[in-house]
C-alpha positions as CSV (number, residue, x, y, z in Angstrom):
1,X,0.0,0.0,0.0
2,X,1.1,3.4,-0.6
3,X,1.1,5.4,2.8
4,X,1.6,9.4,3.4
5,X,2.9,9.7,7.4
6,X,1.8,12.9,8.5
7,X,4.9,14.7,10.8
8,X,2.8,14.2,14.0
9,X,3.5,10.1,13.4
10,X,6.3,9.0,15.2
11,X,9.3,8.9,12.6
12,X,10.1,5.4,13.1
13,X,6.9,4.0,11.9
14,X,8.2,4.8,8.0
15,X,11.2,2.3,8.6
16,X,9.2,0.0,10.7
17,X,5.7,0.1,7.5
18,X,8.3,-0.1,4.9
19,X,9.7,-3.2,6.0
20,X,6.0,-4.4,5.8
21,X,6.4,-3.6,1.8
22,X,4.7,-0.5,2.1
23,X,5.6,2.4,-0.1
24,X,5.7,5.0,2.8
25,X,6.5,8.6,2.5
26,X,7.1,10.7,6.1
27,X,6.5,14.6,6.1
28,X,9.0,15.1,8.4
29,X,11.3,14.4,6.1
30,X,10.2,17.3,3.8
31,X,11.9,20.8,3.7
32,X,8.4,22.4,5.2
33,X,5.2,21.9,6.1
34,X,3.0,23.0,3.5
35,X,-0.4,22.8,5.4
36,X,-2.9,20.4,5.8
37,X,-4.7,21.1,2.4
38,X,-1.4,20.2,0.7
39,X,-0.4,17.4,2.3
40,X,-4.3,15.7,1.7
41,X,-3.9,16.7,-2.0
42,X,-0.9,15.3,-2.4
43,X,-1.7,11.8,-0.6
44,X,-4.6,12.4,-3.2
45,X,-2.7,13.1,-6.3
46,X,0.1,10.0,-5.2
47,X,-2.9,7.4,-4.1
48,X,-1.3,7.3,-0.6
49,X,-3.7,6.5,2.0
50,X,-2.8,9.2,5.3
51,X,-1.8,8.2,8.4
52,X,-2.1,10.7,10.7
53,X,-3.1,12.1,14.8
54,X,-4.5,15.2,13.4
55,X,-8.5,14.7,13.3
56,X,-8.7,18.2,10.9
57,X,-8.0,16.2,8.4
58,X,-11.4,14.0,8.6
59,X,-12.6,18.2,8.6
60,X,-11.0,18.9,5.2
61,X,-12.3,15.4,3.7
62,X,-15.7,15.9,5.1
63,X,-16.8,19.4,5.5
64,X,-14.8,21.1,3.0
65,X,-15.0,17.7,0.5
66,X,-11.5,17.9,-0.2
67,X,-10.7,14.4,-2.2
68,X,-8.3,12.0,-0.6
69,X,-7.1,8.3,-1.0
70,X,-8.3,7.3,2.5
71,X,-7.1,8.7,5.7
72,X,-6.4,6.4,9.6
73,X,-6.2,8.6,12.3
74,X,-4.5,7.2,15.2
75,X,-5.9,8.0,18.6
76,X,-4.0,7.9,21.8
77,X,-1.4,5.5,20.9
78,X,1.8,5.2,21.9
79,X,4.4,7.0,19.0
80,X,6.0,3.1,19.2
81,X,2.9,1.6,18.8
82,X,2.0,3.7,16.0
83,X,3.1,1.5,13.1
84,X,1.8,-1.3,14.6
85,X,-1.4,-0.6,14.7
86,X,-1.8,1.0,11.6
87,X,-0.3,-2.4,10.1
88,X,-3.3,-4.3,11.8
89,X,-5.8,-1.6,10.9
90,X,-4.6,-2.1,6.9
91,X,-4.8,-5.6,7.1
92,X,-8.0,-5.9,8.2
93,X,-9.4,-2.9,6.2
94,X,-7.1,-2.2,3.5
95,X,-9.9,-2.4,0.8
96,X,-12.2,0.4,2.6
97,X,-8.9,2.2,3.0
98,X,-8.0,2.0,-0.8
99,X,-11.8,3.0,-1.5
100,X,-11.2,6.2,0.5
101,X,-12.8,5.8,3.9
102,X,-11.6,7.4,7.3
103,X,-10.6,5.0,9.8
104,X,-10.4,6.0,13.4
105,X,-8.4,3.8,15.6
106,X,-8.0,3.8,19.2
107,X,-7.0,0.9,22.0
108,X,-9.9,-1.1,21.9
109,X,-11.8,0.3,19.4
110,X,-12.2,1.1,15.5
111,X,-14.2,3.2,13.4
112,X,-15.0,3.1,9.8
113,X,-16.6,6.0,7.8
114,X,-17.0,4.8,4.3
115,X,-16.3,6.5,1.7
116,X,-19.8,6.8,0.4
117,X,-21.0,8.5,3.4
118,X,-19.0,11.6,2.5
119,X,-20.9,12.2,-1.2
């Protein structure tokens, strides 16, 4: 799977996805931050799902109907724990993920919005 890390994902989940066979690409590792808008455009324009902490992106996809390529949001978990879960979450979910939907994970608990809810 193609995978955008936001910055606010611990760095070490990249090396730790990758290993996995992911194609993952970390915004940390960029020059700047170019905003939120940018970054969900370009996981857009790239087909890279989002991983991120940041619940303003689930705002952009849903209130302001910016497209995306499927967005996890991580919720209190552990920066080491980070890739981890996200590697469960995309096994278990990778085709609602690849057909855009937002998935909310937490300890104990995960969420799925469809992608077809957002239209």
């Amino acid at each position: 799977m193609k995978i955008l890390l936001d910055s606010c994902v611990w760095g070490g989940a990249k090396a730790e996805l990758a290993s996995r066979g992911h194609d993952v690409v970390w915004t940390g590792d960029w020059s700047e931050d170019p905003g939120d808008e940018e970054i969900l455009a370009r996981a857009s324009r790239e087909h890279r799902v989002l991983v991120t902490l940041d619940k303003d992106f689930g705002e952009l996809a849903i209130i302001r109907r910016q497209t995306h390529a499927g967005i996890l949001r991580l919720v209190e978990i552990r920066a080491t724990e980070q890739a981890r879960y996200a590697q469960r979450v995309i096994e278990l979910h990778q085709a609602e993920l690849e057909a855009g939907a937002l998935v909310t994970v937490q300890p104990g608990r995960i969420r799925i919005r469809p992608a077809d809810l957002e239209e």
